[in-house]
C-alpha positions, 0 to 999 in steps of 0.5 A, a space after each residue: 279548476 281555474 274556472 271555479 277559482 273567482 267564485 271560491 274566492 267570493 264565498 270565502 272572503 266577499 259573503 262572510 263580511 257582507 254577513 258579518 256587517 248585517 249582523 253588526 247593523 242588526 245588533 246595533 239596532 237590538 235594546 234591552 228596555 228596563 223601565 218601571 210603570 206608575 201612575 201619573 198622579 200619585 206615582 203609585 207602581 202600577 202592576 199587571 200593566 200589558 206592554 206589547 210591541 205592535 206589529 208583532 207578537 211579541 209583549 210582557 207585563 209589569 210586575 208587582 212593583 211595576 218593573 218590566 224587561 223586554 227586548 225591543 228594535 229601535 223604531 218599535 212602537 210599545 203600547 201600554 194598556 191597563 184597566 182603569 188608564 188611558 192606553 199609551 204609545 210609545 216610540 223607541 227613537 233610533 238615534 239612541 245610543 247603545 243597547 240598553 236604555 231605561 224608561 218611567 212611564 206614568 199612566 193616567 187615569 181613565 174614567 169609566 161610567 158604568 150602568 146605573 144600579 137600582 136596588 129594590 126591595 125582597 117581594 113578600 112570600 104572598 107576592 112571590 106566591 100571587 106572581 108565580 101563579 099568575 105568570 104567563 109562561 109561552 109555549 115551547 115549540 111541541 105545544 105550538 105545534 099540537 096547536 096549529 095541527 089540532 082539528 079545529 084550526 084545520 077546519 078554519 085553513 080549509 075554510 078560509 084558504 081556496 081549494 089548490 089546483 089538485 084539490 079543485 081537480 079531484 071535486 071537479 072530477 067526482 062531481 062528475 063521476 056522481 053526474 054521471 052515475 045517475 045519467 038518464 034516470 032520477 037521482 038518488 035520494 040521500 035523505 033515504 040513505 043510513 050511510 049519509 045521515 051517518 055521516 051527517 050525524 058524525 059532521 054535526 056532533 064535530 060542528 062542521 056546521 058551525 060558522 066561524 064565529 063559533 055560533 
């Protein structure tokens, strides 16, 4: 027990007072801020005015008389900012004396350039009527689409794009096929076969024999 006894007498006597002077420094550095926000060149009250502390989240808004309350430490930096007013930072000093001070910040103005504004005169209802009809509407992505897949573009790609390697490989290979078919005897004669002028027929009337220029 006599072992314990040191370390008893620590906690009852040395941590209370280190608390308590922690929390004396801590309550001494805490400020109520009262103060009232106005503008600088008419000393009118401002309200609505956003009052933040930086560096926490932590803030409040000025009223509609322009009065604002808030708790701060000393040290603290408060940022004002309202629409129309340049942005202002303020410092609470830590050498103030007590809890609870009181300010007046004014606010000056900031001047804002906005766009210029062109107003032009109502169309008539004969020019609405010739815009509307006239207007070049774009094709959504199904139309484009249909386009790029109907049979005439197709027909232009297999024109103008070489054949790929599995293309080249499958004529190479009935051509040969065919070479073969009539080996050692004459070849056959399409001109004598309905299959191919059928065929012939069904490639005119599509115009696979057009050129590209369309002639």
């Amino acid at each position: 027990m006599k072992k314990f006894l040191p370390y008893f007498l620590f906690f009852l006597f040395v941590i209370p007072s280190v608390v308590k002077a922690q929390f004396e420094t801590y309550k001494d550095s805490v400020v109520q801020l009262y103060g009232v926000v106005m503008s600088a060149d008419s000393l009118k009250a401002l309200p609505a005015v956003s009052i933040v502390v930086k560096g926490r989240n932590q803030g409040t808004i000025s009223s509609d008389e322009g009065v604002f309350s808030i708790v701060v430490l000393k040290g603290d930096q408060l940022e004002f900012t309202s629409v129309g007013y340049k942005p202002k930072l303020v410092t609470i000093p830590r050498n103030l004396d007590g809890n609870q001070q009181s300010m007046i910040q004014l606010m000056v103005e900031d001047t804002i350039y906005l766009p210029a504004t062109i107003i032009r005169k109502r169309p008539t209802r004969e020019e609405f009527e010739r815009d509307f009809v006239n207007a070049q509407v774009p094709d959504d992505e199904r139309e484009i689409a249909r386009q790029n897949l109907s049979e005439k573009n197709l027909r232009a790609l297999m024109a103008a794009y070489p054949k790929d390697g599995r293309e080249a490989t499958n004529y190479f290979l009935k051509q040969n096929a065919q070479k073969y078919y009539s080996a050692g005897q004459l070849p056959p004669q399409n001109i004598f076969n309905p299959f191919a002028w059928s065929e012939f027929i069904k490639a005119w009337k599509r115009g696979d024999f057009k050129n590209k220029n369309g002639d």
